[in-house]
C-alpha positions in Angstrom: -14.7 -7.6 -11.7 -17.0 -10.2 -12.2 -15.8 -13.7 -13.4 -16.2 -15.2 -16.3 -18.4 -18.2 -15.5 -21.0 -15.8 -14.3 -21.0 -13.3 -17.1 -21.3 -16.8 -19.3 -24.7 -17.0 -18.0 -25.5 -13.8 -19.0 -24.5 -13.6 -22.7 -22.2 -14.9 -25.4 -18.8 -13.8 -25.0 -16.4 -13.0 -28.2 -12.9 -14.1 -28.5 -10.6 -12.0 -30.5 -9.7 -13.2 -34.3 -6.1 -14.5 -35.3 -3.0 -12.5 -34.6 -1.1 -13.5 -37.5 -3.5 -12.6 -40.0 -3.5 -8.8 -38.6 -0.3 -9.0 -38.1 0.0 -9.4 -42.2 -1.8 -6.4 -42.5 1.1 -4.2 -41.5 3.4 -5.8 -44.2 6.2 -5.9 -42.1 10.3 -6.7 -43.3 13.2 -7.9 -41.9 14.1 -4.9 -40.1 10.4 -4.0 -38.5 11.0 -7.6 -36.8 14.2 -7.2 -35.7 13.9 -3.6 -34.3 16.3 -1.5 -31.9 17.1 -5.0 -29.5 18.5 -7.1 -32.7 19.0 -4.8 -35.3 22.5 -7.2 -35.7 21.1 -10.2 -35.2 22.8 -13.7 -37.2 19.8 -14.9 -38.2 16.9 -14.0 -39.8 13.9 -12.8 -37.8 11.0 -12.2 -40.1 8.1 -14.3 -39.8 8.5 -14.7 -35.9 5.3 -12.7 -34.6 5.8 -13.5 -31.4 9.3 -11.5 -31.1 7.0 -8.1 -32.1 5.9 -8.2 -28.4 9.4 -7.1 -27.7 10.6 -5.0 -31.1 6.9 -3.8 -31.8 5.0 -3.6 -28.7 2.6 -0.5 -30.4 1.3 -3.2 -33.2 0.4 -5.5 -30.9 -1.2 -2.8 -28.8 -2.7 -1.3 -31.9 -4.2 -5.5 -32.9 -5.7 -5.8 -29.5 -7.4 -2.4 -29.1 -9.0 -2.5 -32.7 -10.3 -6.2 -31.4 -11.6 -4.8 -28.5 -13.0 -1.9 -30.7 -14.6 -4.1 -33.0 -16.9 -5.9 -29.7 -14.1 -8.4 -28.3 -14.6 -9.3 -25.1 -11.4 -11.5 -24.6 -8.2 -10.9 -26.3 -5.5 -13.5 -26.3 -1.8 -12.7 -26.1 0.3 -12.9 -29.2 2.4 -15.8 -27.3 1.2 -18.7 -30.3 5.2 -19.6 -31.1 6.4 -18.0 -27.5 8.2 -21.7 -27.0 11.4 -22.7 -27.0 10.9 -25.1 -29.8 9.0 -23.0 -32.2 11.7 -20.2 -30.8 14.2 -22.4 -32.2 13.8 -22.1 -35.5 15.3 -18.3 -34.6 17.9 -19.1 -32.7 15.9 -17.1 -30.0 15.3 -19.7 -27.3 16.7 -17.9 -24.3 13.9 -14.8 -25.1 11.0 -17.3 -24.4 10.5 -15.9 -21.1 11.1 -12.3 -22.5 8.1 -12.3 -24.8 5.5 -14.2 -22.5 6.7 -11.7 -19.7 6.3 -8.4 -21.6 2.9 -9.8 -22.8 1.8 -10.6 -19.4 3.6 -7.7 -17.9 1.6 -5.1 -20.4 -2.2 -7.0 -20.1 
């Protein structure tokens, strides 16, 4: 595959647009972000877009092959929040390496 820095000199590549906002397209609850893996979870769950790498891996799919429909050259990996501070908030620290690792592991 040829590297980036060369196809740069070449053309303009496109990043992909924001994840969250396609993300709100899908009007997603509670239970679409808690899924099989923490259908009884403690705490609430929606709003955490990372954690739909793990409960709703065909909507991130789904995001990233419309991008690369729509001319993207580049995607990026719905990891924005995949810390263990913003991961916090959840109570969901110990899945950090979860989500980065199915992101990575399905690129």
């Amino acid at each position: 595959m040829e590297k980036i820095e060369n196809i740069l000199k070449k053309r303009i590549l496109f990043l992909d647009g924001a994840m969250g906002t396609m993300i709100q397209e899908y009007n997603l609850q509670e239970e679409d972000y808690r899924g099989e893996k923490f259908a009884n979870y403690e705490s609430s769950l929606k709003g955490n877009n990372d954690l739909l790498s793990i409960t709703q891996p065909k909507i991130i799919e789904d995001i990233h092959t419309a991008y690369l429909e729509a001319g993207a050259d580049i995607i990026e990996t719905n990891t924005f929040n995949a810390n263990s501070i913003s991961q916090s908030d959840f109570g969901l620290e110990k899945y950090v390496f979860d989500i980065k690792f199915l992101i990575s592991k399905n690129c």
